[in-house]
PyMOL commands that place a pseudoatom at each C-alpha (Angstrom):
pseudoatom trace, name=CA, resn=UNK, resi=1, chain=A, elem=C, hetatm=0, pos=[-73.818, -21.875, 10.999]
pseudoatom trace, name=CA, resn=UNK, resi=2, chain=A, elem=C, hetatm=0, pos=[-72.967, -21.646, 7.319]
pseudoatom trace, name=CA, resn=UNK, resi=3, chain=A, elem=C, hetatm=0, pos=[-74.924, -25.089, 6.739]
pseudoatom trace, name=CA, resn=UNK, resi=4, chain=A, elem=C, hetatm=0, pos=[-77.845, -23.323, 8.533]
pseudoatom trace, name=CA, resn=UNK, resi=5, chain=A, elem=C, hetatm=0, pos=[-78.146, -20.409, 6.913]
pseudoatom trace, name=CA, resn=UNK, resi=6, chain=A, elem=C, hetatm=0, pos=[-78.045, -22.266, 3.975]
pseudoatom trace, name=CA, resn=UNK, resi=7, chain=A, elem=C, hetatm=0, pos=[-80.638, -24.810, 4.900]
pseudoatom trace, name=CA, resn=UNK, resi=8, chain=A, elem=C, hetatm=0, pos=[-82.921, -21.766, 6.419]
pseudoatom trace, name=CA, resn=UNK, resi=9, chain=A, elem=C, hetatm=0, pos=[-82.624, -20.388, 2.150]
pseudoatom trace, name=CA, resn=UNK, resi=10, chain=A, elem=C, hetatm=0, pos=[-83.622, -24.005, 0.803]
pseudoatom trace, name=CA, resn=UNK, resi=11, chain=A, elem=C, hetatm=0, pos=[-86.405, -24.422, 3.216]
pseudoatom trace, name=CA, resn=UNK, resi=12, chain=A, elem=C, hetatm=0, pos=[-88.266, -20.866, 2.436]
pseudoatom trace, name=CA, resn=UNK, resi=13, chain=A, elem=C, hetatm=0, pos=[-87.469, -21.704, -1.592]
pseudoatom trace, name=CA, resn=UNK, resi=14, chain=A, elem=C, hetatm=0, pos=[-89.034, -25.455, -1.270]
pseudoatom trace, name=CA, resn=UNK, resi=15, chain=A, elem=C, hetatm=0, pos=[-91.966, -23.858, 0.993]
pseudoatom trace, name=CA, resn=UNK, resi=16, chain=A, elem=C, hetatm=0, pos=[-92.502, -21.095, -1.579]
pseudoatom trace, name=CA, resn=UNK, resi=17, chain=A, elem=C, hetatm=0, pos=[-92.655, -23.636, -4.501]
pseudoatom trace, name=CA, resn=UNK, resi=18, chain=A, elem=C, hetatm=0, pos=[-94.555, -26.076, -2.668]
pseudoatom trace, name=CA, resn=UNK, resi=19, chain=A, elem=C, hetatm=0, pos=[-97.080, -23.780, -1.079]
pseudoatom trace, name=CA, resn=UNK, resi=20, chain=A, elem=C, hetatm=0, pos=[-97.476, -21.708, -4.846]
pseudoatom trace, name=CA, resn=UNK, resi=21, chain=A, elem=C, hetatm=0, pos=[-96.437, -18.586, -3.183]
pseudoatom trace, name=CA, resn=UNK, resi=22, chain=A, elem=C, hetatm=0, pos=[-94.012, -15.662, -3.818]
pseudoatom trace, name=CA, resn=UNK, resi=23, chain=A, elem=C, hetatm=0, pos=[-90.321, -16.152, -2.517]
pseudoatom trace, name=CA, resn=UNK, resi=24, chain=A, elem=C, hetatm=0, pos=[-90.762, -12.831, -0.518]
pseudoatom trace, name=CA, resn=UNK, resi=25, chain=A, elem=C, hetatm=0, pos=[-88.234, -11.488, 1.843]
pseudoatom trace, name=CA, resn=UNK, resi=26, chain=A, elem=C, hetatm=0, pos=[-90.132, -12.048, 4.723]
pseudoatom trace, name=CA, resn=UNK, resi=27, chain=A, elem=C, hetatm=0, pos=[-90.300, -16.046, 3.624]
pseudoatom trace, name=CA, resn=UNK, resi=28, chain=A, elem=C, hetatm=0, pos=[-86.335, -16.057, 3.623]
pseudoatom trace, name=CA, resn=UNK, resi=29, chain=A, elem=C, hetatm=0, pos=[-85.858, -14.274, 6.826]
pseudoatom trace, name=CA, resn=UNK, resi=30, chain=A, elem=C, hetatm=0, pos=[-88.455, -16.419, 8.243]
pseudoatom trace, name=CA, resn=UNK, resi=31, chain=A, elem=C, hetatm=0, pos=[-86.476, -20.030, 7.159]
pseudoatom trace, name=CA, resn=UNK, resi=32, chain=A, elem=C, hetatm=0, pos=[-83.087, -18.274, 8.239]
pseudoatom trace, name=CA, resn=UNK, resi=33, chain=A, elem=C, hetatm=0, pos=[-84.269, -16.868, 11.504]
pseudoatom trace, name=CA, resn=UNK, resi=34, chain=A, elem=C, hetatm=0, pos=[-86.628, -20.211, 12.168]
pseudoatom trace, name=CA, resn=UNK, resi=35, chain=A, elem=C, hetatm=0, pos=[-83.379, -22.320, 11.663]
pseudoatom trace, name=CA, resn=UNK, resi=36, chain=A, elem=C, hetatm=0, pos=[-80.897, -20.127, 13.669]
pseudoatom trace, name=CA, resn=UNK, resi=37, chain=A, elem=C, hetatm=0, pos=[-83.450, -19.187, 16.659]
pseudoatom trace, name=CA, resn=UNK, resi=38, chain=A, elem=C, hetatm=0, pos=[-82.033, -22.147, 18.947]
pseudoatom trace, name=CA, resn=UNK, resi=39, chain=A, elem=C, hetatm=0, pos=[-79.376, -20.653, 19.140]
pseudoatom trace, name=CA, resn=UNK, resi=40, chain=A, elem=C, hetatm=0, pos=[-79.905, -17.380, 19.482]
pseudoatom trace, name=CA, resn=UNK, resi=41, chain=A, elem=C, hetatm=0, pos=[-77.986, -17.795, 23.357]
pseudoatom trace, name=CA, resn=UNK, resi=42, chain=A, elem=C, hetatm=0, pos=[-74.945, -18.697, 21.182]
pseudoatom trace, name=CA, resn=UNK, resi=43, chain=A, elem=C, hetatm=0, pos=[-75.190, -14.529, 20.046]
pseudoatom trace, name=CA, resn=UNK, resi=44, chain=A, elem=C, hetatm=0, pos=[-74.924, -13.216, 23.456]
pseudoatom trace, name=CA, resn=UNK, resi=45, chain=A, elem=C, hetatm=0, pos=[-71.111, -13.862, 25.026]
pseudoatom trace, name=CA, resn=UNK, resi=46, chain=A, elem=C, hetatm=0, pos=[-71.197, -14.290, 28.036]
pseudoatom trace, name=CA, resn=UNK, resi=47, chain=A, elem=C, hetatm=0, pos=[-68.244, -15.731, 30.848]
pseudoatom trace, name=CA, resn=UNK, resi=48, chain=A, elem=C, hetatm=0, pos=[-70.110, -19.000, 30.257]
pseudoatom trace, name=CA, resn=UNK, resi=49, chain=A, elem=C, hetatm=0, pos=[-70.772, -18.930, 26.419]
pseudoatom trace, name=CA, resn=UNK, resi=50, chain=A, elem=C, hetatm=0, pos=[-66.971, -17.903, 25.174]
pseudoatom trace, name=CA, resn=UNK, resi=51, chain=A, elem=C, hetatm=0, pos=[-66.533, -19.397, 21.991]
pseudoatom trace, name=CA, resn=UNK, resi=52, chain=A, elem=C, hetatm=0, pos=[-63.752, -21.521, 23.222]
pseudoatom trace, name=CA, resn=UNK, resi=53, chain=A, elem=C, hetatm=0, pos=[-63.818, -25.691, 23.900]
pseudoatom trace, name=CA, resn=UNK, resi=54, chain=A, elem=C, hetatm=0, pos=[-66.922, -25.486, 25.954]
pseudoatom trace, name=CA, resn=UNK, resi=55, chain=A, elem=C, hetatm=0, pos=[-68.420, -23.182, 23.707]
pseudoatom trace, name=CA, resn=UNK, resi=56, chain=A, elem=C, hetatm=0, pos=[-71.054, -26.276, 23.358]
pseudoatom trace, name=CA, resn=UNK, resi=57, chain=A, elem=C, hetatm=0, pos=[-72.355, -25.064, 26.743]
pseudoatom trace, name=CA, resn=UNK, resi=58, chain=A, elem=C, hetatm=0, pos=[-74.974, -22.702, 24.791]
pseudoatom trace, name=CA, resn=UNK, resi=59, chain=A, elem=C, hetatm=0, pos=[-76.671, -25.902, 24.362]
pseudoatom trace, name=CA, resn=UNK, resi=60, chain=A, elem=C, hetatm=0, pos=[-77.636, -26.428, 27.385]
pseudoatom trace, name=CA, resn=UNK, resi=61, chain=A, elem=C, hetatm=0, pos=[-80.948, -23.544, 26.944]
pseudoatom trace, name=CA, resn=UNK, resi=62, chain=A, elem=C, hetatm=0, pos=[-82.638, -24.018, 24.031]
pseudoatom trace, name=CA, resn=UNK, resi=63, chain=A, elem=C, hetatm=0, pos=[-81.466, -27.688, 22.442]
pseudoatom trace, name=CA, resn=UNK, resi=64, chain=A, elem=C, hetatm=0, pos=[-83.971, -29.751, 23.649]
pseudoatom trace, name=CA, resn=UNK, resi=65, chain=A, elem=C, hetatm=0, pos=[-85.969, -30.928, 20.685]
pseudoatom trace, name=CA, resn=UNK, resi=66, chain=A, elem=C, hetatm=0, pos=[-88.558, -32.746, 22.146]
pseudoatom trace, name=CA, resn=UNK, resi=67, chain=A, elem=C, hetatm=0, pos=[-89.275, -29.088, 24.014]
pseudoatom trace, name=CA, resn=UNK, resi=68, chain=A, elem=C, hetatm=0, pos=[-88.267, -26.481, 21.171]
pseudoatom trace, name=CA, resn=UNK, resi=69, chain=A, elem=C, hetatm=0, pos=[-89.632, -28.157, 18.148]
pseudoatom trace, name=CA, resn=UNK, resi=70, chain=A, elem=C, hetatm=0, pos=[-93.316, -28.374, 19.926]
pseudoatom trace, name=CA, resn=UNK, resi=71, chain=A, elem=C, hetatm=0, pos=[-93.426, -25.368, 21.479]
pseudoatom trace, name=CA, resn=UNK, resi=72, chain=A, elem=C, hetatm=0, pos=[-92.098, -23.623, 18.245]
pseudoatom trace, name=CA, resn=UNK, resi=73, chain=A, elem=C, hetatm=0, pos=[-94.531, -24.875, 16.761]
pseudoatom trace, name=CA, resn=UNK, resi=74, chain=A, elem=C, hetatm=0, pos=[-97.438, -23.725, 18.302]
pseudoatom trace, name=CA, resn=UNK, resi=75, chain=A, elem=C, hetatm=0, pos=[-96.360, -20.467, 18.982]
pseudoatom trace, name=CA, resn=UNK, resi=76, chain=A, elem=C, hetatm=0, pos=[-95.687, -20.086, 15.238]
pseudoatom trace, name=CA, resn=UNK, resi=77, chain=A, elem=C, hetatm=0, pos=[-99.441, -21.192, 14.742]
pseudoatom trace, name=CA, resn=UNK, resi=78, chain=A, elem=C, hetatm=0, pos=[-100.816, -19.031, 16.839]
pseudoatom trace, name=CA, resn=UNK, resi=79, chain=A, elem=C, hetatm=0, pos=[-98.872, -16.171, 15.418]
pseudoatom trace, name=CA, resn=UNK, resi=80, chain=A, elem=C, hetatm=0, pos=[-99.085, -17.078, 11.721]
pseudoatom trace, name=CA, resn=UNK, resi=81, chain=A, elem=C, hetatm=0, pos=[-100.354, -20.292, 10.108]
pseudoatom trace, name=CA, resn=UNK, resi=82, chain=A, elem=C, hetatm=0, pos=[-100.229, -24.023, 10.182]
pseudoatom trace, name=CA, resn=UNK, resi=83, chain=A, elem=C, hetatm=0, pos=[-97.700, -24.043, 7.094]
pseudoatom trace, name=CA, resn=UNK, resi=84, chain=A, elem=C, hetatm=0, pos=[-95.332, -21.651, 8.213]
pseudoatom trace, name=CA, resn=UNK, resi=85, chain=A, elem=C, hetatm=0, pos=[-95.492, -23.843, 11.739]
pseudoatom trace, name=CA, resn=UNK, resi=86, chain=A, elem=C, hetatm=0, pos=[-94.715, -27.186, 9.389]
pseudoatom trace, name=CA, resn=UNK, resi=87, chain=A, elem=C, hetatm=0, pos=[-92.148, -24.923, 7.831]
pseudoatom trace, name=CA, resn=UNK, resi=88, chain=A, elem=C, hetatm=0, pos=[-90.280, -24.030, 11.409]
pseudoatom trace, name=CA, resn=UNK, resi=89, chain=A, elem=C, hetatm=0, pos=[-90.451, -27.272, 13.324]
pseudoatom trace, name=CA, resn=UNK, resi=90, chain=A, elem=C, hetatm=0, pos=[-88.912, -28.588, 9.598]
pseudoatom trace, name=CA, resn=UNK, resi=91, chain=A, elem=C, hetatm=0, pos=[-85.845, -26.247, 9.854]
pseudoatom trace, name=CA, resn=UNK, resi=92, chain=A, elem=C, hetatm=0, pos=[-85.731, -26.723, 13.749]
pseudoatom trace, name=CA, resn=UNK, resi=93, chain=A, elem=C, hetatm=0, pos=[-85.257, -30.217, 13.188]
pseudoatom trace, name=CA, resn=UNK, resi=94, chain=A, elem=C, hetatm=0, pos=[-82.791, -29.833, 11.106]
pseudoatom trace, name=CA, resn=UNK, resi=95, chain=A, elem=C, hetatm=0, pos=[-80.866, -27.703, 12.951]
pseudoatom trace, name=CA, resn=UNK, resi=96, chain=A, elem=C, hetatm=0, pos=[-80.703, -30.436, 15.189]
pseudoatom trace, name=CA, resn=UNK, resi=97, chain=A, elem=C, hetatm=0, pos=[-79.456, -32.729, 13.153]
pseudoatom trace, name=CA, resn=UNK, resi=98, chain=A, elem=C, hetatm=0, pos=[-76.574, -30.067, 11.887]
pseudoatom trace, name=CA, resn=UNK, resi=99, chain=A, elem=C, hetatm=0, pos=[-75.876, -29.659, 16.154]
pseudoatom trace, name=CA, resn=UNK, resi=100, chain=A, elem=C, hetatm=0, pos=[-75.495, -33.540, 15.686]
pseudoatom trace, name=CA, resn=UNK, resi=101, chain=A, elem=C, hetatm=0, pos=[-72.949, -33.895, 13.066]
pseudoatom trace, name=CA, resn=UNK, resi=102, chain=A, elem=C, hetatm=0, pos=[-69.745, -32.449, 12.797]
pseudoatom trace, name=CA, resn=UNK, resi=103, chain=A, elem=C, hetatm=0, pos=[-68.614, -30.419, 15.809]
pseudoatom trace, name=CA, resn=UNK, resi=104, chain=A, elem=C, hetatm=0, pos=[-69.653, -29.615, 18.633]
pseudoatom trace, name=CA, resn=UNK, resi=105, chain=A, elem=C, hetatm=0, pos=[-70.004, -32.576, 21.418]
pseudoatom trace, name=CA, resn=UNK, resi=106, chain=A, elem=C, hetatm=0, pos=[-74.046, -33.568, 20.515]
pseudoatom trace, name=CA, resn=UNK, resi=107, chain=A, elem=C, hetatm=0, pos=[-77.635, -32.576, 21.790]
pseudoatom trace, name=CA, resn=UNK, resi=108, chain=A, elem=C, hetatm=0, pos=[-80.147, -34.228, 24.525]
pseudoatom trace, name=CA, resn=UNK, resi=109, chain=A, elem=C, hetatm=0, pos=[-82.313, -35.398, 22.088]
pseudoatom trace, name=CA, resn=UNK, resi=110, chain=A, elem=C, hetatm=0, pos=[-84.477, -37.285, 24.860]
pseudoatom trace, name=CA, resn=UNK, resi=111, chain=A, elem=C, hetatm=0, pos=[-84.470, -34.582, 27.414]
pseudoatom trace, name=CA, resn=UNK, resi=112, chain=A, elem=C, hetatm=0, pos=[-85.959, -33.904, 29.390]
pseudoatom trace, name=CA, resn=UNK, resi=113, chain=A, elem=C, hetatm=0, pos=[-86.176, -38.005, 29.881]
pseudoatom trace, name=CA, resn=UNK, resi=114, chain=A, elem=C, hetatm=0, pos=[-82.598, -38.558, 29.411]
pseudoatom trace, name=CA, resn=UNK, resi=115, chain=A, elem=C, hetatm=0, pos=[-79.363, -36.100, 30.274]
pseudoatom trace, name=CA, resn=UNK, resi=116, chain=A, elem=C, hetatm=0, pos=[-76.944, -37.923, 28.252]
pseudoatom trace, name=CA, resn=UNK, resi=117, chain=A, elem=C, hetatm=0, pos=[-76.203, -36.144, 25.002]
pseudoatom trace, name=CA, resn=UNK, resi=118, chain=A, elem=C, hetatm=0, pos=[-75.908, -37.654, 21.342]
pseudoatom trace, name=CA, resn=UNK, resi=119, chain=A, elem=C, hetatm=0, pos=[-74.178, -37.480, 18.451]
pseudoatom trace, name=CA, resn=UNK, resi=120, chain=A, elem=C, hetatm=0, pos=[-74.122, -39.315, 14.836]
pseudoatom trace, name=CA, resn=UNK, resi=121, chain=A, elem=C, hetatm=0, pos=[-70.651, -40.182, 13.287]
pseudoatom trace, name=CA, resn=UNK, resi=122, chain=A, elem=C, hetatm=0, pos=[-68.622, -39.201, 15.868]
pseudoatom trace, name=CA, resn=UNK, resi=123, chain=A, elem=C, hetatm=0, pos=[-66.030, -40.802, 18.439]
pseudoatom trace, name=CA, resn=UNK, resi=124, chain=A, elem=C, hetatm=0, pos=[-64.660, -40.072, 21.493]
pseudoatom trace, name=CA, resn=UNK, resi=125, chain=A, elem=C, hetatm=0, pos=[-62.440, -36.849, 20.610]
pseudoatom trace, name=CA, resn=UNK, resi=126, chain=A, elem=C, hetatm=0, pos=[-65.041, -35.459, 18.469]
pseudoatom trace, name=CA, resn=UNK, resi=127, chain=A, elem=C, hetatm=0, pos=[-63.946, -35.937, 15.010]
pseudoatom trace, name=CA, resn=UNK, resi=128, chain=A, elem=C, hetatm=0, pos=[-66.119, -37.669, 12.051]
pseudoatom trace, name=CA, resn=UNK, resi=129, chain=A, elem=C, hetatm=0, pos=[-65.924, -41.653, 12.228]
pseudoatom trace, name=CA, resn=UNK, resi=130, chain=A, elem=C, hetatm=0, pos=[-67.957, -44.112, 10.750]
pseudoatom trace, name=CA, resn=UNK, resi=131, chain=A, elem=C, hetatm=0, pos=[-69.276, -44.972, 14.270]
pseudoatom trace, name=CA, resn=UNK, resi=132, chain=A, elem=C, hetatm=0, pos=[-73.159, -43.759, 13.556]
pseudoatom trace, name=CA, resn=UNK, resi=133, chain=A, elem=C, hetatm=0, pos=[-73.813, -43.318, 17.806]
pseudoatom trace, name=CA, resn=UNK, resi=134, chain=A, elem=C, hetatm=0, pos=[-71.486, -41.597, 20.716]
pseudoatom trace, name=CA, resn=UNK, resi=135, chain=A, elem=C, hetatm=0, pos=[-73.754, -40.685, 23.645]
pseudoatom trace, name=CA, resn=UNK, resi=136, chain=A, elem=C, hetatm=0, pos=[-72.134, -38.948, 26.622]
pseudoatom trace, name=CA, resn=UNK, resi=137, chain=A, elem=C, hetatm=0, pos=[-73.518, -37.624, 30.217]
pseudoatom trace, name=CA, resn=UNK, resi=138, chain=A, elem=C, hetatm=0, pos=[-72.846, -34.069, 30.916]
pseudoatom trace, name=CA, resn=UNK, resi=139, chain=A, elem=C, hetatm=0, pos=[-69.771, -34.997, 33.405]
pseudoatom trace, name=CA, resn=UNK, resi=140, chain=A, elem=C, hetatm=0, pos=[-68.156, -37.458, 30.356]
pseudoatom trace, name=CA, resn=UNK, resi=141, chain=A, elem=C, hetatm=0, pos=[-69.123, -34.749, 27.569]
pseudoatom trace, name=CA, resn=UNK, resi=142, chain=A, elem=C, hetatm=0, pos=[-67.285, -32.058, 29.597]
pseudoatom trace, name=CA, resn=UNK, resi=143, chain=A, elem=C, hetatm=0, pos=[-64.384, -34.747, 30.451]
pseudoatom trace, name=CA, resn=UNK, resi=144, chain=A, elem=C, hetatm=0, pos=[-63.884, -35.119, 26.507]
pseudoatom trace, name=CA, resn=UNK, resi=145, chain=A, elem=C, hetatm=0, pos=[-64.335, -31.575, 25.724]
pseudoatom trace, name=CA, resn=UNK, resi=146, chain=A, elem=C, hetatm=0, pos=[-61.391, -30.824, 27.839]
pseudoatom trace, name=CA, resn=UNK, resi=147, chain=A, elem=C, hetatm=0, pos=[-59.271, -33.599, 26.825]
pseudoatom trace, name=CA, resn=UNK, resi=148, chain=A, elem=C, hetatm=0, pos=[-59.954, -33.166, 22.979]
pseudoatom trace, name=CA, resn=UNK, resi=149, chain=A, elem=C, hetatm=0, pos=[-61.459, -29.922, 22.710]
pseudoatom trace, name=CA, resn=UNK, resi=150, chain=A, elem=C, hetatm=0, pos=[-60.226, -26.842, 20.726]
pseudoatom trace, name=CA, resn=UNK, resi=151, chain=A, elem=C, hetatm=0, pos=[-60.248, -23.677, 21.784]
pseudoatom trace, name=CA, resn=UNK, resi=152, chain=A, elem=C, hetatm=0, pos=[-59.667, -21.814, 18.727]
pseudoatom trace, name=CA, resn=UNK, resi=153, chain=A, elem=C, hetatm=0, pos=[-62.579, -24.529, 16.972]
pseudoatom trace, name=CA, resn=UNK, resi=154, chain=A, elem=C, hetatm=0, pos=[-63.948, -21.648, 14.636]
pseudoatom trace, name=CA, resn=UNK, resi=155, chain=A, elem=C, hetatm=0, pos=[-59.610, -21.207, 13.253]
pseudoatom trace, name=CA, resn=UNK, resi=156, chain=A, elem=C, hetatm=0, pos=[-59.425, -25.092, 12.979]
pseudoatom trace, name=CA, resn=UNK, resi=157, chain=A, elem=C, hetatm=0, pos=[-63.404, -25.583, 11.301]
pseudoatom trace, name=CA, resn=UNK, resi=158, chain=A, elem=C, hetatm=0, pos=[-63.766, -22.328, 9.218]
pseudoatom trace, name=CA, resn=UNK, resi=159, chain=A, elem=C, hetatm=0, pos=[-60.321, -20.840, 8.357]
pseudoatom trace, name=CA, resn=UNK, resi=160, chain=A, elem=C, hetatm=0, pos=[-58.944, -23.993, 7.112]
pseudoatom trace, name=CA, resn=UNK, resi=161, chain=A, elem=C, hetatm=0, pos=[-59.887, -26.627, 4.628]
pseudoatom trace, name=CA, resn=UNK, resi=162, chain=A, elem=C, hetatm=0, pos=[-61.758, -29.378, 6.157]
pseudoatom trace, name=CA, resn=UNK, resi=163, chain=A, elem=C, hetatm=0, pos=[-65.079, -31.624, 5.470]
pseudoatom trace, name=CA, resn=UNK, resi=164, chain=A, elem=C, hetatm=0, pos=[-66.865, -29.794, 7.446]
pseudoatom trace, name=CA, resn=UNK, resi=165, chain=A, elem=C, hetatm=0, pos=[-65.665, -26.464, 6.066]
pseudoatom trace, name=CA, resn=UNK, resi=166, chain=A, elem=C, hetatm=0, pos=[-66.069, -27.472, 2.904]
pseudoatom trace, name=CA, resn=UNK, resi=167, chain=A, elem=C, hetatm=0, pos=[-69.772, -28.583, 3.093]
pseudoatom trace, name=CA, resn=UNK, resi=168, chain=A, elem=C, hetatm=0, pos=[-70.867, -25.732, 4.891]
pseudoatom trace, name=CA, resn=UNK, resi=169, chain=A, elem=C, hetatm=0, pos=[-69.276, -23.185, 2.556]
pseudoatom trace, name=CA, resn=UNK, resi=170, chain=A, elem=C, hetatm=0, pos=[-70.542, -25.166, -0.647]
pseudoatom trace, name=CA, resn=UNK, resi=171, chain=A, elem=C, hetatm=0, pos=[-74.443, -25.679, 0.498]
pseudoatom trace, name=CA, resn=UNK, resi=172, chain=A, elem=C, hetatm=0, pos=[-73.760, -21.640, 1.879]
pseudoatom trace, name=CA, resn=UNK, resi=173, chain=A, elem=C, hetatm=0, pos=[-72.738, -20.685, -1.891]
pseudoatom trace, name=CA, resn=UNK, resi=174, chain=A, elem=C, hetatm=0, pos=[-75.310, -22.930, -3.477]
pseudoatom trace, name=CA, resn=UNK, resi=175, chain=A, elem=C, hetatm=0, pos=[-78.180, -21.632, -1.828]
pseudoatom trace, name=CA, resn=UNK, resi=176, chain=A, elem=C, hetatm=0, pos=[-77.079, -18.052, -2.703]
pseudoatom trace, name=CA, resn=UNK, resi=177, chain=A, elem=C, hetatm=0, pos=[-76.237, -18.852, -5.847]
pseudoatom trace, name=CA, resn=UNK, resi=178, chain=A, elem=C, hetatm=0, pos=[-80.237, -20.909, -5.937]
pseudoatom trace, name=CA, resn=UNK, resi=179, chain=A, elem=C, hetatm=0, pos=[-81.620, -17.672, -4.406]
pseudoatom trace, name=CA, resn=UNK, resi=180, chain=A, elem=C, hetatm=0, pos=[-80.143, -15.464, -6.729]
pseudoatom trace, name=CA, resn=UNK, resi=181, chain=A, elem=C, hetatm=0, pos=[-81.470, -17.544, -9.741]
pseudoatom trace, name=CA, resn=UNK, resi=182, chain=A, elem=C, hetatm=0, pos=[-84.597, -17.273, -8.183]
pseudoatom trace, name=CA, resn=UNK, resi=183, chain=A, elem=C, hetatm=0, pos=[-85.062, -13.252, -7.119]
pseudoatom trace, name=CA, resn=UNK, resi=184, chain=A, elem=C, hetatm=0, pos=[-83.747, -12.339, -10.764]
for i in range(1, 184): cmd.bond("trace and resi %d" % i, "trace and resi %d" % (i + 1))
show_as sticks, trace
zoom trace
C-alpha cells in the first residue's frame, strides 16, 4: 500500500509537470485515490476479507484489469478529461503490477478469459524468486495460500525488515520527501 501511495504522489507530480499545470491538492488526491480505488473492498472487513492468509480474497471484485482499467477509464472521461483518464488507467495499471509482485498470491490478468491468477518473480510459497511466471487456478492459489500463507502477513511484511518493506517505505519517504520539495 506504501508503494501505492507513493506511486499515486509520482504520478500526479509527472502529470502536473508534463501537462504544465499546478501540483494542486486535488491532482494528488486524484493519483492517490486513482491508484488505491481497486481496492477500496480491501477497506471494508468483512468475515471474508480478514486481513489474515486469504486476505488476497479482496481480489476477487475489482482486480480484473482488462475490466477496471477500461471502464476506469471512461468513466473518468466522462467525468473529467481525457488526461486525467490517461493519468488513472496509468496508476491502475500499476497498481496491478504492485498486486503482482511481492505478496499477495497474483491477479487474473486475462479474466474474464482465463481464471487462473498470475504473478511475476514468485514461486510456489509466495516468496520473491528469480522465476519471472507462477500462474495458479483459484483451487491451487487457495491450496498454497493455506500451505504457505501467513496470517499475521502485515507483522512479517511491514513491522520487520524485508525487501519488500524496505522498497515500499523508501519510494513512500521519497515521494514525500519529492512532494514536499515541490509544495514549498
Amino acid at each position: 500500500m506504501f508503494l501505492d501511495i507513493a506511486f499515486g504522489i509520482f504520478g500526479a507530480i509527472i502529470f502536473a509537470n508534463s501537462q504544465k499545470v499546478e501540483l494542486s491538492l486535488f491532482l494528488i488526491l486524484f493519483g492517490v485515490i486513482s491508484i488505491l480505488l481497486v481496492d477500496l473492498n480491501a477497506f471494508v472487513p468483512t468475515k471474508k476479507y480478514k486481513l489474515d492468509k486469504f486476505h488476497h480474497n479482496h481480489r476477487e471484485l475489482l482486480h480484473y484489469p482488462l475490466i477496471f482499467i477500461p471502464a476506469g477509464f471512461v468513466l473518468v472521461l466522462i467525468i473529467f478529461n481525457l488526461p486525467l483518464a490517461i493519468l488513472f488507467a496509468v496508476l491502475s495499471f500499476l497498481h496491478f503490477i504492485h498486486d503482482s509482485v511481492g505478496i499477495g498470491w497474483g491477479i487474473q490478468w486475462l479474466y474474464p478469459f482465463s481464471k487462473k491468477f498470475y504473478k511475476f518473480f514468485s514461486d510456489e510459497t509466495n516468496e520473491l524468486s528469480t522465476r519471472f511466471l507462477i500462474s495458479w487456478t483459484p483451487i491451487e492459489q487457495e491450496i498454497a495460500a493455506k500451505k504457505y500463507g501467513r496470517d499475521n502477513w502485515i507483522k512479517y511484511y511491514y513491522f520487520r525488515p524485508t525487501p519488500i518493506s524496505i522498497v515500499e517505505y523508501s519510494a513512500f519517504i521519497i515521494a514525500l520527501i519529492v512532494l514536499a520539495s515541490k509544495i514549498f
